[in-house]
C-alpha positions in Angstrom: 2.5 9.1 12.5 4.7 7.4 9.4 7.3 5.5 9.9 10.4 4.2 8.3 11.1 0.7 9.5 14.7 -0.1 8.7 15.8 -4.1 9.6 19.1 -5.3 8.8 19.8 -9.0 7.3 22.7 -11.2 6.4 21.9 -14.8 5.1 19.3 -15.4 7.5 15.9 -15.7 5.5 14.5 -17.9 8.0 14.5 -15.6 10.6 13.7 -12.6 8.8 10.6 -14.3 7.9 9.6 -14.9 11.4 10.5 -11.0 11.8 8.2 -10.0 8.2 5.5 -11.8 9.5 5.7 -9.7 13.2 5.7 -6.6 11.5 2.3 -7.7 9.2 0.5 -7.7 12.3 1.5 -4.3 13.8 -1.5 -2.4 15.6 0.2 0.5 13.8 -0.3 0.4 10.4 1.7 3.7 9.0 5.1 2.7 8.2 7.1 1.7 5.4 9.4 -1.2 5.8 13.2 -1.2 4.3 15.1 -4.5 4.4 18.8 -3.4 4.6 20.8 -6.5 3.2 24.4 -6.4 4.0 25.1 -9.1 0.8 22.5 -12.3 1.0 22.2 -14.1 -1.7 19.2 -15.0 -3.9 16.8 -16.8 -1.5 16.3 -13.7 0.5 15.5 -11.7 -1.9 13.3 -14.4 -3.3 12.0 -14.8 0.2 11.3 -10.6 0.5 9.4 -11.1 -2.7 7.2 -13.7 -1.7 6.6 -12.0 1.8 5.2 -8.9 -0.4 2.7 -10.4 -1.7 1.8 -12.3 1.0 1.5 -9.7 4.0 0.5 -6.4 1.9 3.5 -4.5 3.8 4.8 -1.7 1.8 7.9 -3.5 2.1 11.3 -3.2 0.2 14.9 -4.5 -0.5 18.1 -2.4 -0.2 20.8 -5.1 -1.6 24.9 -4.2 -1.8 27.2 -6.9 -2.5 29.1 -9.1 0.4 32.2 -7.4 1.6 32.5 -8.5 4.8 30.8 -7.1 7.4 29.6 -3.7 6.9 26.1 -3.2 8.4 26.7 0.5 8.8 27.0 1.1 5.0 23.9 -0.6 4.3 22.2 1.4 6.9 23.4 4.3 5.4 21.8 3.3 2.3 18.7 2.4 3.8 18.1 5.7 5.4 18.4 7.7 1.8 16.0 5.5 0.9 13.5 6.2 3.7 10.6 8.3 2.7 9.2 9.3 6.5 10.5 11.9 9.0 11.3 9.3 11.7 13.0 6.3 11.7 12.7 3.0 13.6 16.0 0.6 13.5 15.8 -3.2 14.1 17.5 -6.5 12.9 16.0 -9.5 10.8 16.5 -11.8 14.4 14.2 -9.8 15.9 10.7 -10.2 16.3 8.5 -7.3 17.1 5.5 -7.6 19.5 2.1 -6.6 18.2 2.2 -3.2 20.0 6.3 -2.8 19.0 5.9 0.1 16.3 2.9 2.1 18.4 4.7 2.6 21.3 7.7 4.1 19.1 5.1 6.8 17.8 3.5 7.2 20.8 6.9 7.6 22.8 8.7 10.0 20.2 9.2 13.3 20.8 11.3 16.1 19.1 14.8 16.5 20.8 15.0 12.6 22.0 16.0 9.4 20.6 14.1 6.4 21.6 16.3 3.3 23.2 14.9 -0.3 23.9 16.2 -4.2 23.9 15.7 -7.2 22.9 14.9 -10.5 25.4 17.6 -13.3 24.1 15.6 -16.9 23.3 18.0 -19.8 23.2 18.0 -21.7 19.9 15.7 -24.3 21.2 13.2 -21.4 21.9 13.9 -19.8 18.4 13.3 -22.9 16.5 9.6 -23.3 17.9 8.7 -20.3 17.0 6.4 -20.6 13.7 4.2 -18.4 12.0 1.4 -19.2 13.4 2.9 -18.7 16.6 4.1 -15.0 15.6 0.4 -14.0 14.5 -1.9 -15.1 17.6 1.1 -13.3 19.8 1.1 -16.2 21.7 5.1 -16.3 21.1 5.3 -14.0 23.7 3.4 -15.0 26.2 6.3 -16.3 29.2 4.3 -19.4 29.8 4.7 -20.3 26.4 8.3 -19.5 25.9 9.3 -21.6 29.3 7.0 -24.7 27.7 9.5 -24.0 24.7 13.2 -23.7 26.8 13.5 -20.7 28.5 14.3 -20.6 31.3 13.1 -18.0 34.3 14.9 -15.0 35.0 14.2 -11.3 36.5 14.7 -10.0 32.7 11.5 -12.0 31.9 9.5 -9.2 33.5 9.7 -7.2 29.6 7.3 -9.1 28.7 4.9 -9.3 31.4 5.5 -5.9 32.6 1.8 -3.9 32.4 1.8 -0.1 31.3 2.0 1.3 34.2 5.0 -1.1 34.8 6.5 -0.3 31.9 6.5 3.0 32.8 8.4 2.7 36.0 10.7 0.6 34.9 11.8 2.7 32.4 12.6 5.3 34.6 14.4 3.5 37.3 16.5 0.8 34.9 19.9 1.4 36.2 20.8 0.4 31.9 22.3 3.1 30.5 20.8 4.6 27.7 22.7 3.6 24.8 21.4 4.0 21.1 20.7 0.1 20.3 20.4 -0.9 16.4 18.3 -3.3 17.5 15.4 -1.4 19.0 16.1 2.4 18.7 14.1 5.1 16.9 15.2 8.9 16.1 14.2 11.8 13.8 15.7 11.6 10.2 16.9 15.4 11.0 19.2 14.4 13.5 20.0 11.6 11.7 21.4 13.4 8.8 22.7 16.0 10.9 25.4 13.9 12.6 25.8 12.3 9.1 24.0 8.3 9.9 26.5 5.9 10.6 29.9 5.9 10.6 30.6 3.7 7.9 34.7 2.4 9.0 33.1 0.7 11.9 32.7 -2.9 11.9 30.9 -4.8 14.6 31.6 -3.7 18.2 29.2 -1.0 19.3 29.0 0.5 16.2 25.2 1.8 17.0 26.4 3.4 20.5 29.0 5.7 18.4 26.2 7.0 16.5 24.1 8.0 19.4 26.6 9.6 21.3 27.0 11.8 18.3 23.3 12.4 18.7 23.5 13.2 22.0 26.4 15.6 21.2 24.2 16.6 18.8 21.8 17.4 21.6 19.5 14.9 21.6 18.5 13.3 24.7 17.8 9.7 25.1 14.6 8.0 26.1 14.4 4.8 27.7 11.4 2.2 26.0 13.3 -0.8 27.4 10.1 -2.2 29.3 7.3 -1.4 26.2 8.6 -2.1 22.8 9.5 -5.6 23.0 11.1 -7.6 20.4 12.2 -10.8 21.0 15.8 -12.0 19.4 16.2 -15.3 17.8 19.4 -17.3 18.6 22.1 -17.3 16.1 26.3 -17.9 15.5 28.0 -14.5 15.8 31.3 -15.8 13.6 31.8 -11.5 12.7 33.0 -11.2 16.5 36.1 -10.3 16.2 37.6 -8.8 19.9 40.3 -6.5 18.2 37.9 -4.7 16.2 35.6 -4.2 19.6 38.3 -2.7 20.9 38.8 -0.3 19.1 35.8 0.8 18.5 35.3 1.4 21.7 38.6 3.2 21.6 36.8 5.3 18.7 33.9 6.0 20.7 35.1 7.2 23.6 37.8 9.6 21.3 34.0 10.8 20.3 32.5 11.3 23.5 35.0 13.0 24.9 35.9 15.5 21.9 32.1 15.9 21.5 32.3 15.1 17.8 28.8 15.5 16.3 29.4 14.1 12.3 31.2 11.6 11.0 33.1 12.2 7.2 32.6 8.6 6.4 28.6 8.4 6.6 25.4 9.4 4.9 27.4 11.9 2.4 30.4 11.8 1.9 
């Protein structure tokens, strides 16, 4: 099955190395990967450049210039630029586990999007991590990350949950569903048809707006909380603005509750 691998970046080439190097040791191998930078400067493209040559990944660089915060219109961008019929979404904190992009293929089907998570590191944890690290998998092995600061907790059990495991905790998870930009997957047809992202949303749930236009679009969600595991580096969220929250969550439920399916400020306008 291809894949279009679409990770999202700000300034953060030290992470999104870490992240490059997760996805060069994929056990799936079909998938393009799309960079969606929301305005770095130089040293990440410099740094995508380098990470080219050095992993093989058909990897590439959608670039606009910083206005603020405006992740939806780069993903917007990114998604004309995808070549496959379904679509993985992630960010440049988060690193994917060896198996991360199989069980998106396996899992998809037609009708559904695909919703994970992510397990939080604190930045002790998050500045361990090296490459080396990343590519014998050992970075997310819980004995490892508990030598290296974290700490024990019930939500350790993503990453030691077996298949079968996985299975039933997916089903039973009271989480809701919710479209996570992060760790979600859906089919470039519904993406277009509710129009990709709605591009006047700033940070604040802006991912959970689109898929309830999915679902109001009639695609069910699918819960891969406990098998595609990526694990998210620590970083300053200084974007986090409560206002803007607010009302995007305002926006959102307007959505749900009108059962709006596009947006007029997405993919074409």
């Amino acid at each position: 099955m291809h894949l279009s691998v679409i990770v999202t970046t700000y300034n953060s080439p030290r992470w999104l190395e870490n992240v490059l190097w997760g996805y060069s040791v994929q056990d799936h191998r079909d998938f393009e990967l799309i960079v969606a930078d929301d305005g770095s400067t130089d040293e990440t493209r410099a740094l995508i450049d380098r990470m080219r040559n050095e992993t093989g990944l058909d990897l590439r660089h959608v670039w606009q210039e910083d206005d603020g915060f405006q992740k939806c219109r780069i993903l917007n961008k990114a998604i004309l630029q995808a070549r496959y019929d379904y679509v993985v979404f992630t960010d440049g904190d988060c690193i994917p586990r060896r198996d991360f992009l199989a069980v998106h293929a396996r899992e998809a089907e037609p009708g559904r999007y695909l919703s994970g998570g992510y397990h939080k590191l604190p930045m002790a944890t998050s500045e361990a991590i090296t490459r080396d690290d990343i590519l014998s998998g050992r970075c997310f092995e819980l004995d490892w990350l508990k030598a290296h600061g974290l700490k024990s907790s019930y939500k350790n059990s993503k990453l030691t949950a077996s298949a079968t495991q996985a299975k039933w905790f997916n089903r039973l998870t009271p989480t809701a569903c919710n479209f996570k930009g992060s760790n979600g997957s859906a089919w470039m047809s519904d993406i277009k048809a509710v129009n990709g992202f709605d591009e006047t949303m700033a940070y604040g749930g802006e991912d959970r707006e689109f898929g309830v236009r999915l679902i109001n679009h009639g695609v069910k969600p699918k819960h891969v909380r406990y098998n595609a595991i990526v694990i998210h580096l620590d970083h300053k969220r200084g974007y986090v603005d409560p206002e803007i929250v607010r009302s995007n969550k305002n926006h959102r439920i307007q959505i749900e509750k009108s059962r709006v399916v596009t947006t007029p400020h997405g993919l074409f306008k």
